[in-house]
C-alpha positions, 0 to 999 in steps of 0.5 A, a space after each residue: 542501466 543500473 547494475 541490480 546485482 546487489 538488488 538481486 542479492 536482497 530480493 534473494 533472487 537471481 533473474 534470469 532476465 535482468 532485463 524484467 527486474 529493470 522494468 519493474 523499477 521504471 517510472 513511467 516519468 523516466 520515460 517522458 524523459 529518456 523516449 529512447 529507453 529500450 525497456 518500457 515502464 512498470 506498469 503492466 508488470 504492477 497489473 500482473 503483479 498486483 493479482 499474482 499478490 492477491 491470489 497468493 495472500 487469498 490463497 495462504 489466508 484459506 488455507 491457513 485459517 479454514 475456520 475464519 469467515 470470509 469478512 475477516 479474511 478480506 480484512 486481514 488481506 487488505 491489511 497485507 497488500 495497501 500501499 502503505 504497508 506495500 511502500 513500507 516493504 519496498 523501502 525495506 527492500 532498498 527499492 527506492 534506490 534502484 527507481 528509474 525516476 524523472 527529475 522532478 519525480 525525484 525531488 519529490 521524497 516523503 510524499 504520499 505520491 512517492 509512497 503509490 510510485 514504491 507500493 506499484 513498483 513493489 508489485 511490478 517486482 512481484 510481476 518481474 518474479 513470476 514471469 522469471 521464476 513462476 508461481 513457487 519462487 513467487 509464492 516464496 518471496 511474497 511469503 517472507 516479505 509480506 506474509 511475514 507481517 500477518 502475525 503482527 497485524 492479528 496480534 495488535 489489530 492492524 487490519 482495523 482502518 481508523 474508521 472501523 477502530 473508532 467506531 468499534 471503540 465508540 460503541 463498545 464504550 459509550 454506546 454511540 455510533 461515529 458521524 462524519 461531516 463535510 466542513 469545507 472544500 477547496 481547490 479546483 475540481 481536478 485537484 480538491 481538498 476535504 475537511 471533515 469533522 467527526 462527531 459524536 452526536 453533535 461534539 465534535 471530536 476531531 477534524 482530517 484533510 484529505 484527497 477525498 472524503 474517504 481519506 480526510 474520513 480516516 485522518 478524522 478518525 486517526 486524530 480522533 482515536 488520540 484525542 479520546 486515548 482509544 
């Protein structure tokens, strides 16, 4: 096993079992390829985790802002715990180098599935922390890595997709509410591939690709926010 007790120095937490910090950085991949391995993969510690995570931001958000209406609470917690910004905090963390990964897995750098295996990991950590430390050290430690970053996103307005930014903008300025339109679909049912234009009224503004049409919907309106200087 990996020696985590530079990990530990980082997280600013001394596990008193080691062995759940090493559990939260196992891939279930790893396993495919070391049946043996005396711990299992992280993905109980992520379920844990990721609620853990949410009750704590809830918690923070209704207490800090007792005047906000729930709306915007949901969006500002939604901000905190994507997993963008989750696999952003893990790389800060130096998680990344800790993962117990299976060959192929890590090859496989820089890519959106990358990005999903650092944002579940980070919250299996979270899980690790609470079964080792409790609530208190957990809330702690998601204070200074996560809830750290709401100031930045009120004052720049990151809780906004590019959905609800391009159509705020679109309606403030010209007076026009966005539509999307499938243009193409490709690849095999399992593993399909969306095109999709946004429009205004009929102009066409902008195209994205994605997984699904929801993802190829933001990467439109990401484009689209540059096209129009927005």
């Amino acid at each position: 096993m990996k020696d985590l007790s530079k990990f530990e120095k980082i997280l600013e937490v001394k596990f008193k079992n080691i062995d759940l910090l090493h559990q939260s950085v196992i891939h279930c991949s790893y396993l495919n390829e070391h049946p043996d391995s005396e711990l299992n993969h992280n993905e109980r510690l992520e379920f844990l985790g990721d609620a853990v995570l949410e009750i704590v931001v809830t918690e923070y958000l209704f207490n800090k802002f007792p005047d906000t209406p729930e709306g915007d609470l949901t969006n500002w917690r939604a901000s905190l715990v994507n997993y963008k910004i989750l696999s952003e905090i893990a790389q800060e963390l130096d998680i990344e180098k800790y993962l117990y990964l299976s060959k192929g897995e890590s090859k496989d750098k820089n890519s959106k599935a990358r990005q999903c295996i650092l944002a579940n990991a980070m919250e299996a950590l979270i899980g690790a922390i609470y079964l080792d430390q409790g609530i208190d050290i957990s809330k702690k430690f998601i204070k200074r890595v996560v809830l750290s970053r709401l100031d930045n996103i009120l004052t720049n307005h990151l809780y906004l997709d590019p959905k609800s930014s391009f159509q705020e903008k679109a309606q403030e300025l010209i007076g026009i509410t966005p539509n999307y339109k499938v243009l193409s679909e490709s690849g095999p049912d399992h593993n399909k591939i969306f095109e999709v234009g946004l429009y205004l009224n009929e102009e066409l503004i902008s195209r994205g690709k994605g997984s699904s049409k929801q993802e190829a919907q933001v990467e439109a309106a990401s484009v689209g926010l540059k096209e129009k200087g927005w």
